[in-house]
ZAMARGU-4260 file (C-alpha; in steps of 0.2 Angstrom, whole numbers, plus 5000, padded with zeros to 4 digits):
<rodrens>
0) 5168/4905/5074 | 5157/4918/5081 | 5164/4932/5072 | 5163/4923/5056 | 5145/4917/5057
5) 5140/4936/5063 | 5151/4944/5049 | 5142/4931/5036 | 5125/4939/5042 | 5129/4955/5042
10) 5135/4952/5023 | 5118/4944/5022 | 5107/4958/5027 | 5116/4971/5018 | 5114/4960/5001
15) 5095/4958/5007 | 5095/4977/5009 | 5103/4977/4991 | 5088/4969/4984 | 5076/4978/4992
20) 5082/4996/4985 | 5088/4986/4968 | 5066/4980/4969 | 5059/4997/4977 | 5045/5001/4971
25) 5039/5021/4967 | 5020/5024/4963 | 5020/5029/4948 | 5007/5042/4942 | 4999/5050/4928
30) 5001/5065/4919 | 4985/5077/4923 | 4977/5089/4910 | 4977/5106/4919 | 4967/5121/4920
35) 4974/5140/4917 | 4965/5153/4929 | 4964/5171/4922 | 4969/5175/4904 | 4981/5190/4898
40) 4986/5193/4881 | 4998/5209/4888 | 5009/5196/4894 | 5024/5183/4886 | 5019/5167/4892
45) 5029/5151/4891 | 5020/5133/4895 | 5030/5125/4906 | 5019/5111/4909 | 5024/5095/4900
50) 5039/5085/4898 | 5053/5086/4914 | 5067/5076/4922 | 5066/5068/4937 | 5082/5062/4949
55) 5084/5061/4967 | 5094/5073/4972 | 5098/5092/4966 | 5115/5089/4965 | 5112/5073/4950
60) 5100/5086/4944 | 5111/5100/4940 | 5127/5087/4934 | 5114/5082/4922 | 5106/5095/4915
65) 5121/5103/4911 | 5130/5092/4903 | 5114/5089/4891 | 5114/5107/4888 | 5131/5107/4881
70) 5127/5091/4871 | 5133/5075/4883 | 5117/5064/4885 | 5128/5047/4888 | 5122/5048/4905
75) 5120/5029/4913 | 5106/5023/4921 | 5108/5027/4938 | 5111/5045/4935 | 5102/5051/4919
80) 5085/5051/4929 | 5070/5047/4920 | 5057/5057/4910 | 5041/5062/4919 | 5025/5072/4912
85) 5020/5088/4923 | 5008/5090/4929 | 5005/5072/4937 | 5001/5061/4952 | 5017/5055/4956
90) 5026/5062/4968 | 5044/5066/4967 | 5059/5074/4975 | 5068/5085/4960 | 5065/5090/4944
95) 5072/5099/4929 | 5069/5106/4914 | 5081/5116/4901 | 5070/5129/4894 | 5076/5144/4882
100) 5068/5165/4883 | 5067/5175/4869 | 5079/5191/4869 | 5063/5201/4870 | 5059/5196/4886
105) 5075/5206/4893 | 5066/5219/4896 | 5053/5212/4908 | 5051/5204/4926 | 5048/5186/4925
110) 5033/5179/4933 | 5036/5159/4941 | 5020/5151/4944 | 5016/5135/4951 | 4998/5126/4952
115) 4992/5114/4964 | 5011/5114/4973 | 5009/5101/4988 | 5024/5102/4997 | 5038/5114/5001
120) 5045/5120/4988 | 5066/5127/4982 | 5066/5134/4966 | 5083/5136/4957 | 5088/5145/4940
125) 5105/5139/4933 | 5113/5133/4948 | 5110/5125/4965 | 5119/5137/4977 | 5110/5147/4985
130) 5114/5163/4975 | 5104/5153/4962 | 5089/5148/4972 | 5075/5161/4967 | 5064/5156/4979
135) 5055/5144/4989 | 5035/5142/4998 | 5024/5129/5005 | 5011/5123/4993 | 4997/5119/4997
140) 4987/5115/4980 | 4982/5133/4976 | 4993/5145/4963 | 5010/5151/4970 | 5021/5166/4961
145) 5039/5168/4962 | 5045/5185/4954 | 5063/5181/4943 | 5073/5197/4940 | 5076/5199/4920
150) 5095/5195/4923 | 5095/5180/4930 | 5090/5171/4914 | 5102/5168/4900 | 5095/5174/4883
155) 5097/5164/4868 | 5102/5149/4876 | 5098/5134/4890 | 5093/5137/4905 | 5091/5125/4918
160) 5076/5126/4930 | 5077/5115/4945 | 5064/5111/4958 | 5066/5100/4974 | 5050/5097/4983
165) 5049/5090/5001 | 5036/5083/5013 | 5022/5098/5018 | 5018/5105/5032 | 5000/5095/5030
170) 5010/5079/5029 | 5020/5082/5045 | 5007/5090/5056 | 4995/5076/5052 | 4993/5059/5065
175) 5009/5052/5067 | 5016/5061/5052 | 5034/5063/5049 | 5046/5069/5033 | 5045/5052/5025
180) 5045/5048/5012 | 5050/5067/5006 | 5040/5068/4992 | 5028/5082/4985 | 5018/5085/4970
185) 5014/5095/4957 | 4994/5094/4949 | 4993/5110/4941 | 4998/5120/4930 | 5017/5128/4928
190) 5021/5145/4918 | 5031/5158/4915 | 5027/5176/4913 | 5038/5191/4904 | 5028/5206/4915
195) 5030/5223/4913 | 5032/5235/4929 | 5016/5235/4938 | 5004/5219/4936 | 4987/5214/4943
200) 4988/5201/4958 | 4974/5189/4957 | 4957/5197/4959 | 4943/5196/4974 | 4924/5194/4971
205) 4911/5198/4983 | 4893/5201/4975 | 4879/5205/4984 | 4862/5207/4978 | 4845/5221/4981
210) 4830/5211/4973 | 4839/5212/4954 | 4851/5220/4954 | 4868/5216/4959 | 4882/5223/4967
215) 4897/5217/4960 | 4915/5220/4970 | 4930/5217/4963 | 4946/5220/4975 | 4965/5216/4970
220) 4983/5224/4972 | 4992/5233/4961 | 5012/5224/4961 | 5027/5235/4957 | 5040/5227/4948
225) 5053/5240/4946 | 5064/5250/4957 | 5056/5264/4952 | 5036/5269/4950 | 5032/5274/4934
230) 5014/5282/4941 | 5001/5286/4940 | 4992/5272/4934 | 4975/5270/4926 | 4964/5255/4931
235) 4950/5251/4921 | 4937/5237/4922 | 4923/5233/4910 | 4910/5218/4915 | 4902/5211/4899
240) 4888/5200/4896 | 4897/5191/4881 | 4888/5202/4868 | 4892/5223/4875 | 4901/5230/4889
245) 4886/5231/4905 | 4895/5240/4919 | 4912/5250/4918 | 4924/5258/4929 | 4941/5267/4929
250) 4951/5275/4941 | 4967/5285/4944 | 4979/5277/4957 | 4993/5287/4962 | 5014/5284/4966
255) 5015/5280/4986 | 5030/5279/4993 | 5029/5263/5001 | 5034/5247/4990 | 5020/5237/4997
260) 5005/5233/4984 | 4994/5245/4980 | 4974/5239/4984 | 4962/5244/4970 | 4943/5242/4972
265) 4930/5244/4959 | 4912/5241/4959 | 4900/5239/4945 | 4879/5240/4949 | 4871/5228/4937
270) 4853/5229/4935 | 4843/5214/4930 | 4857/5204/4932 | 4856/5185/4928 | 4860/5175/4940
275) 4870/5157/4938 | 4861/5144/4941 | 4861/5127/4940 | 4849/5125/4925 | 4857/5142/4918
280) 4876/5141/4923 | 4876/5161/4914 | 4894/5167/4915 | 4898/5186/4914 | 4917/5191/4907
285) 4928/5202/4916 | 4942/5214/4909 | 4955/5222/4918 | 4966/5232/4912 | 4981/5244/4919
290) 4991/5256/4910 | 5005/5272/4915 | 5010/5287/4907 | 5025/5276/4898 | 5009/5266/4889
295) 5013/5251/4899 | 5000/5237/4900 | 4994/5224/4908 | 4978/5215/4908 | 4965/5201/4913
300) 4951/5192/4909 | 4941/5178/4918 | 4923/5174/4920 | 4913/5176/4933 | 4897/5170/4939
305) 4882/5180/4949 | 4875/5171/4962 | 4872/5169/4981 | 4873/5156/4996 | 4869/5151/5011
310) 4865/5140/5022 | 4847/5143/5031 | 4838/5131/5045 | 4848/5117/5040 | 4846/5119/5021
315) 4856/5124/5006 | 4849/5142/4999 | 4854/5144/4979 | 4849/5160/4973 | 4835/5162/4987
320) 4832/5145/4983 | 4832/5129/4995 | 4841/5116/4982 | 4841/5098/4990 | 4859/5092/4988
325) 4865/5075/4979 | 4882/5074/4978 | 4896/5063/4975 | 4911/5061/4982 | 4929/5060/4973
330) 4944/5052/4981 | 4961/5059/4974 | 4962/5043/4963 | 4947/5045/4954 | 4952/5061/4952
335) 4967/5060/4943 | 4959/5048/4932 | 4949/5058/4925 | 4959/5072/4920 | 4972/5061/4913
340) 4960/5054/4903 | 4952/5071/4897 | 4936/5067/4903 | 4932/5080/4919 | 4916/5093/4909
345) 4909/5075/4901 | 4908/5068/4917 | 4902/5082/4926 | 4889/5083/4911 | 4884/5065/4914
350) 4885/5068/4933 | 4874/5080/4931 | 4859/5072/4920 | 4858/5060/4934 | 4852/5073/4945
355) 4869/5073/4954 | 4868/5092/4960 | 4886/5093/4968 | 4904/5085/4969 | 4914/5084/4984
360) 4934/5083/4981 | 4942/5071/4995 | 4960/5077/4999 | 4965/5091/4988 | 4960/5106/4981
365) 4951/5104/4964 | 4960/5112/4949 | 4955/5126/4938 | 4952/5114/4927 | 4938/5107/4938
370) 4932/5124/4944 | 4930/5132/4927 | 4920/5115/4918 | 4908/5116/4933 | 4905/5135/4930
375) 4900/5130/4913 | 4892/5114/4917 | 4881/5122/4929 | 4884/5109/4947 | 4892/5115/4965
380) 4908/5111/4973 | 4914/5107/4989 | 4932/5108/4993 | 4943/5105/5007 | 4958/5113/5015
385) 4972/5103/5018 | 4969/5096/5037 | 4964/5083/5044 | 4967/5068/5058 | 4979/5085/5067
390) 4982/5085/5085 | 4976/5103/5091 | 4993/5110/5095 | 4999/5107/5077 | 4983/5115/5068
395) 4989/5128/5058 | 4983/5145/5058 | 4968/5151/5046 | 4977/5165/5038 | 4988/5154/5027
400) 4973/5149/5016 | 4967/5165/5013 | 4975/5166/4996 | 4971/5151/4990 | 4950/5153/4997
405) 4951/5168/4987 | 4958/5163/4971 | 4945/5148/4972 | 4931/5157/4978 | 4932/5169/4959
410) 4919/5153/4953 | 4901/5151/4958 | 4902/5133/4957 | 4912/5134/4973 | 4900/5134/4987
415) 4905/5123/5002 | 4923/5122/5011 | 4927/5105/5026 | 4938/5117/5039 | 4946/5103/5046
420) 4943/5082/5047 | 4943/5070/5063 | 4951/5086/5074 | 4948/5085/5090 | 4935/5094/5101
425) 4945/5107/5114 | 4947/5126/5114 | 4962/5126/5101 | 4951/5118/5088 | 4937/5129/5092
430) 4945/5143/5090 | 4954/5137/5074 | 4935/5133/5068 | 4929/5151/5070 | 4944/5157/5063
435) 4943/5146/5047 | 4925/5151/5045 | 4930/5170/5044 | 4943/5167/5029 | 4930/5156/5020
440) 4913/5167/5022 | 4901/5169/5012 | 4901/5151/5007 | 4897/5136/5017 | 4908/5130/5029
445) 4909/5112/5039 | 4919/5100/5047 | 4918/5083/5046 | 4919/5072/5064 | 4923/5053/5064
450) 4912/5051/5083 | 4893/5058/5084 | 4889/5075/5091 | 4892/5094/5089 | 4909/5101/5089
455) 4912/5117/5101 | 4910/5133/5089 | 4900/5123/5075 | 4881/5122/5074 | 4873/5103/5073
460) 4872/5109/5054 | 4889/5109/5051 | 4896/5096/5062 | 4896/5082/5047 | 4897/5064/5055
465) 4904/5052/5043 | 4892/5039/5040 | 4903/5023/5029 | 4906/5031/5013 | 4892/5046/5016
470) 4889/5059/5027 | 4871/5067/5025 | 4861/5082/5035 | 4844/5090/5033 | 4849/5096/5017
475) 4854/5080/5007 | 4869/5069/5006 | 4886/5065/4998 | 4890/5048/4994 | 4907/5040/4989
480) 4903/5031/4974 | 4921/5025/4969 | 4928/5009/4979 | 4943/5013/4988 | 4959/5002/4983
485) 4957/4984/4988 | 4970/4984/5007 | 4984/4976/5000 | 4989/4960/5008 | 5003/4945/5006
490) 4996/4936/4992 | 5005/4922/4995 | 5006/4923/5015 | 4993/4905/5019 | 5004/4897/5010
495) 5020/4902/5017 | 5014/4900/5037 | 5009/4883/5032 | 5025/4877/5026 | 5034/4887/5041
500) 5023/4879/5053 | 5027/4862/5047 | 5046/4866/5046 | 5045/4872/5064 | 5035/4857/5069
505) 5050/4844/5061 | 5064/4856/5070 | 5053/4854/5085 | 5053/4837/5085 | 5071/4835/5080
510) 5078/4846/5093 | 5067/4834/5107 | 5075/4818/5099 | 5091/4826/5101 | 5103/4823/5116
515) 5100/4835/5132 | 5117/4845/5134 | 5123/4857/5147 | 5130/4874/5148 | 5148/4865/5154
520) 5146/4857/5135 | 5146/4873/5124 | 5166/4877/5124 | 5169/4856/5118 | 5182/4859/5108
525) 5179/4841/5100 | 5162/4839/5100 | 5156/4822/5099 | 5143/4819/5085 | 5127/4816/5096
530) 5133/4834/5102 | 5136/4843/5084 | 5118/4834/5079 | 5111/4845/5095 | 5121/4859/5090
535) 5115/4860/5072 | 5095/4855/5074 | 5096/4870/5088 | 5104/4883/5077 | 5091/4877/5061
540) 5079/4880/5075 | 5086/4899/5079 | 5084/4904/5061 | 5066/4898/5059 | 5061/4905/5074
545) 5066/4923/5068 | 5059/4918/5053 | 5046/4916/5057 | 5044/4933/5070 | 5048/4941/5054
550) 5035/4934/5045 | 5022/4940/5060 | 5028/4957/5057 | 5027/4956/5037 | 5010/4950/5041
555) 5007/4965/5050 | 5014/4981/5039 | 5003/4973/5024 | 4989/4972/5037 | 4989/4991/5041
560) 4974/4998/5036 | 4980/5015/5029 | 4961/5014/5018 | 4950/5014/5035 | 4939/5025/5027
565) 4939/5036/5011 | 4935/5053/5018 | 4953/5051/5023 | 4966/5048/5013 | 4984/5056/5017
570) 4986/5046/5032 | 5006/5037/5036 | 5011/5039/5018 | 5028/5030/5025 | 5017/5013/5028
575) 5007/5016/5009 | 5024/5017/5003 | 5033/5001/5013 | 5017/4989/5007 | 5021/4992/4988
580) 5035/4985/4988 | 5038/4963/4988 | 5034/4955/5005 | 5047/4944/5001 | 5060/4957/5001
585) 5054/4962/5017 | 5051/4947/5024 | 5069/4942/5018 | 5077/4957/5027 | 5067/4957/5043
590) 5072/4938/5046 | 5093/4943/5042 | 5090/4957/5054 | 5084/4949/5070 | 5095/4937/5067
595) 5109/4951/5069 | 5101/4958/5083 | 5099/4942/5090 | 5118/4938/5089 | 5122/4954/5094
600) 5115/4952/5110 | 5121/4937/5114 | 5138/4943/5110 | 5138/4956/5122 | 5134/4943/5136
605) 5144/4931/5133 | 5161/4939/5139 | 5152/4941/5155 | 5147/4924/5159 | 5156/4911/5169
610) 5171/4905/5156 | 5165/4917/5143 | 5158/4903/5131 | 5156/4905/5114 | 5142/4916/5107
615) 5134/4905/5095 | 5133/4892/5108 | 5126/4900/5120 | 5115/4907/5108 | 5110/4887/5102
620) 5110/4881/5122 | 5097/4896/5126 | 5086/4892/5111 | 5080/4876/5120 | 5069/4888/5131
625) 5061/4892/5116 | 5053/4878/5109 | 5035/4884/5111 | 5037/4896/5097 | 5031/4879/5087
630) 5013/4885/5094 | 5016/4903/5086 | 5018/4893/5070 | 5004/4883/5071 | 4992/4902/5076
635) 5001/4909/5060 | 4997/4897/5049 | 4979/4897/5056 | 4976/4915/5051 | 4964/4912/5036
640) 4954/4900/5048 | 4947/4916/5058 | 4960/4917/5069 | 4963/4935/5076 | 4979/4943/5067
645) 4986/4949/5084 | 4985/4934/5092 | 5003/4925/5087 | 5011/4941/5089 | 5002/4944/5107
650) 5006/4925/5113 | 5025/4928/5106 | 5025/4941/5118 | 5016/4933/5131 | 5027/4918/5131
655) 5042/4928/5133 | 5037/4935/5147 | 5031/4919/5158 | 5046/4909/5152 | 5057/4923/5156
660) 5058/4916/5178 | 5067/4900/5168 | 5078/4909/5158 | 5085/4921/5174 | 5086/4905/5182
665) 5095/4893/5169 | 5109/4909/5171 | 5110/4911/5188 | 5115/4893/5188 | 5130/4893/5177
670) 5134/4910/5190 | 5129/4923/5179 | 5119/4937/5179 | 5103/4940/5167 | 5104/4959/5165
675) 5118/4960/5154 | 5103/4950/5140 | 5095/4968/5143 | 5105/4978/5137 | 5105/4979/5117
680) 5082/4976/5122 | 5083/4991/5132 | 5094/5002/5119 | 5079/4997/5108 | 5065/5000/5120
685) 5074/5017/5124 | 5073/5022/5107 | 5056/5018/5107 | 5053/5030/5120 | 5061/5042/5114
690) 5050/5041/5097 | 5036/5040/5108 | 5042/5056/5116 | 5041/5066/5101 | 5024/5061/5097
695) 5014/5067/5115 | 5001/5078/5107 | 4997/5062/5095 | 4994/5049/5108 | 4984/5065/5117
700) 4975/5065/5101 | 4971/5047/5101 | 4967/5047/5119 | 4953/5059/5116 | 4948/5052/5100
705) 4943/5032/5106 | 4938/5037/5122 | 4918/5035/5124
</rodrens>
């Protein structure tokens, strides 16, 4: 009888698993307007942002995609994948996109490049092996590049380009962080690039000023693409105010021998230089151009803006001029809002009428699109890299945003970087703070701190406390305007502990009125009836019991505050993900699966007991001890009164414990012994601890963090 019951449960929990991946719910996001950095008209370019196919695996991907391309789209439901609009807000974990290349593009190197790629990325080009895959990198929201020889693409037909993203390296370092859910994103823009042999890699400014005239650095690499140098090269740059050429440059760079990247340095003087500012946001235009003796060319143009920085006795310095700071504060939701809506220079317009003199992005890097309204818009930014809530032996090192601070840092509306949020304050972090501060000079450069006080290698300036939704200095303050998501919660949860605390209370009572039997009883192969009515009100009793332990823990994954505060806002992604989905479902499973559990152990003991009774006996003769789980009830349904969320669970666990001398005793009187009920408990608390192993630095981490 045992096994069939146990083998009806089991059937049970995987239909109630069934249910909960049939009803899984995936965030779904919007599709995000993007910006494009710097502009060449030497170069084919293909858009590749737009319309792509997601699928959950790169296998389903590639079985897909090509049967599409030779004209097959009966694909069903579960393997057709759906439609999604890059760039977006959602994440995902593959997608693909047939595109086709003109025939004279064969000619040329192609250029991959991904914006605002959060997550570790593996690119492939018409295939999944791995003599397909053209590349892979970990994004961290700034441009990355993947160079594509010519061959690989297939002219004059579909090819298919697949892209599986994983968890980042962000997402695992941070507090308790793991590879679930395996998710990335992509926010920028996508595009390909038909180059010829030798390009510009993205430029570095650094301006510095004597009274009016400026200084103006420009410093970038030369890339070869070709197995052979086709030198020497001329560089030429021309700075223009919008009406005539100001400053120009050209220089001769010759063949080396080496393949690395050749660095090119110009430098235009530029007297009487007008300066961006907040009331006159001026923009100057760049143009660089490269060419060899065979007449090939490549180019770019961006704008750029003159100004200075800094941060002097506590106060913001503009152009030599203390500006007090008014900022608001975006949190990634707010974000995407508003560049799916197409709304980000008319809010930063608005913003700006208001007297708001900066924006804080919360979370991500902002996008070109962002970066170059500002520019125009005349109003600061302050971005963030990617850490936060990191134990210290996790913190990663400096260097790895050096690309991504220098292709931001091209706009004068950048003026602040956050190193690093809620670290903690030891030698690793303060090294990792100096470090930081290198990569990101000559703007500002801070950390926020979740406890008052200085952190080592900071000054009291750029130690930020967060204050609620602000955090404020001598200079000013930023303010987060926009509420964060209401915490989610069982809707329907009062209603439910109610009606469970009545039912318990009526099992309760039944299983009192029914007839006290004896351990001798539970083998009766012809039970009497008073003895099958004892039997069934105990077993009724077992499954609401469990029930209701499971409803405690529903209770307490929706309860989760993943929100606590909205400078942070990457913390357990896994839990985010769990509370979007139906309690029910959840609350369904977790009942089905103690109740497993529960049998489970009890089958293992009951072998090893005095005439090895049956296990659903013995586990209906045991529940008797547990009858004052009708007080749990009762503190579950008494939740909306006031009464502390942890209570009902911590008195569970309290209980267990003080009737656990009367358990061990009611077994050593049939002439057993208790610590075979410890075994399937202690493969669970073993597995506990060995999670808990894995996750040292964290507790280390919190250990620091609450103490006073």
């Amino acid at each position: 009888m045992f096994n069939r019951r146990l083998i009806i449960f089991i059937v049970l929990l995987a239909l109630s698993l069934g249910a909960l991946w049939w009803y899984w719910q995936s965030p779904q996001g919007e599709s995000l307007q993007a910006g494009q950095g710097a502009l060449s008209v030497a170069r084919f370019t293909q858009n590749l942002s737009g319309s792509w196919d997601q699928f959950s695996s790169l296998r389903q991907a590639w079985t897909t995609e090509s049967e599409r391309a030779k004209g097959n789209n009966k694909q069903s439901f579960l393997t057709g994948g759906r439609a999604i609009a890059l760039p977006s807000s959602e994440e995902f974990s593959v997608v693909a996109k047939r595109l086709r290349v003109p025939g004279e593009w064969s000619s040329r190197t192609m250029l991959l490049t991904f914006n605002g790629v959060q997550g570790h990325a593996n690119v492939y080009l018409n295939g999944i092996a791995s003599g397909q895959k053209v590349g892979e990198f970990e994004g961290s929201g700034g441009a990355d590049e993947l160079e594509i020889p010519a061959k690989a693409f297939r002219y004059g037909d579909d090819n298919i380009l697949v892209v599986e993203l994983t968890g980042s390296s962000e997402q695992r370092a941070i507090l308790f962080g793991s590879a679930w859910p395996n998710l990335g994103r992509i926010t920028g823009e996508i595009r390909l690039d038909a180059v010829v042999e030798t390009t510009f890699m993205p430029p570095q400014l650094n301006v510095s000023w004597n009274e009016t005239t400026a200084q103006v650095t420009i410093k970038t690499n030369l890339q070869h693409h070709g197995f052979s140098q086709e030198g020497p090269w001329t560089v030429n740059g021309v700075l223009s105010d919008g009406s005539a050429g100001i400053a120009e440059q050209s220089l001769t760079v010759q063949a080396q021998d080496k393949a690395d990247p050749q660095p090119v340095t110009l430098t235009f003087s530029v007297p009487d230089a007008r300066r961006w500012t907040l009331q006159s946001p001026f923009l100057y235009q760049l143009h660089l151009t490269v060419t060899n003796s065979r007449g090939d060319l490549d180019d770019l143009t961006l704008p750029i803006g003159l100004r200075s920085i800094a941060l002097t006795s506590g106060k913001w310095v503009l152009n030599d001029q203390v500006i007090p700071i008014n900022g608001d504060a975006l949190i990634p939701q707010e974000e995407f809002r508003l560049r799916h809506a197409g709304q980000v220079e008319s809010w930063l317009t608005s913003e700006r009428k208001k007297g708001i003199t900066l924006v804080y992005f919360i979370g991500q890097l902002p996008d070109e699109l962002w970066l170059q309204a500002a520019d125009r818009v005349g109003i600061g930014i302050w971005a963030e890299l990617p850490v936060e809530l990191t134990p210290s032996s996790r913190l990663p090192q400096p260097e790895v945003f050096q690309k991504i601070v220098a292709e931001k840092m091209l706009h004068p509306s950048l003026w602040a970087w956050t190193m690093g949020k809620g670290l903690d304050a030891d030698p690793l972090t303060q090294t990792y703070f100096l470090q930081s501060a290198l990569e990101v000079k000559p703007d500002l450069t801070f950390a926020l701190k979740t406890t008052p006080g200085v952190l080592a290698g900071l000054t009291a300036e750029q130690s930020l406390y967060v204050q609620g939704n602000k955090i404020q200095g001598a200079w000013g303050q930023v303010t987060v305007e926009t509420p964060l998501t209401a915490s989610v919660r069982w809707v329907n949860e009062p209603i439910v502990a109610e009606i469970w605390a009545l039912l318990m209370i009526f099992l309760g009572w039944m299983n009192i009125r029914s007839v006290t039997w004896r351990y001798k009883e539970i083998g009766e192969k012809r039970p009497r009836r008073r003895l099958r009515r004892a039997w069934r009100w105990d077993g009724l009793f077992v499954l609401a019991r469990e029930g209701m332990l499971a409803g405690l823990i529903t209770s307490g994954i929706f309860r989760i505050p993943i929100h606590f505060s909205p400078w942070f806002t990457h913390l357990l992604p896994g839990i985010e993900l769990i509370q979007a989905q139906s309690p029910w479902c959840i609350w369904v499973t977790l009942s089905v699966l103690l109740m497993v559990v529960r049998l489970f152990q009890v089958g293992v003991v009951a072998p090893h007991l005095p005439d090895a009774p049956p296990a659903l006996g013995l586990v209906y003769w045991l529940e008797r001890r547990y009858r004052w789980a009708v007080f749990i009830a009762i503190g579950w349904a008494a939740l909306p009164w006031g009464l502390p969320f942890y209570a009902p669970l911590l008195s569970y666990f309290v209980l267990v414990c003080l009737f656990l001398p009367v358990r061990i005793r009611d077994i050593h009187r049939t002439g057993g012994h208790y610590r075979s009920f410890l075994w399937v408990p202690g493969i669970m608390v073993g597995a506990l601890s060995v999670w808990v192993s894995f996750h040292i630095a964290d507790w280390i981490y919190l250990w620091h963090m609450l103490r006073p």
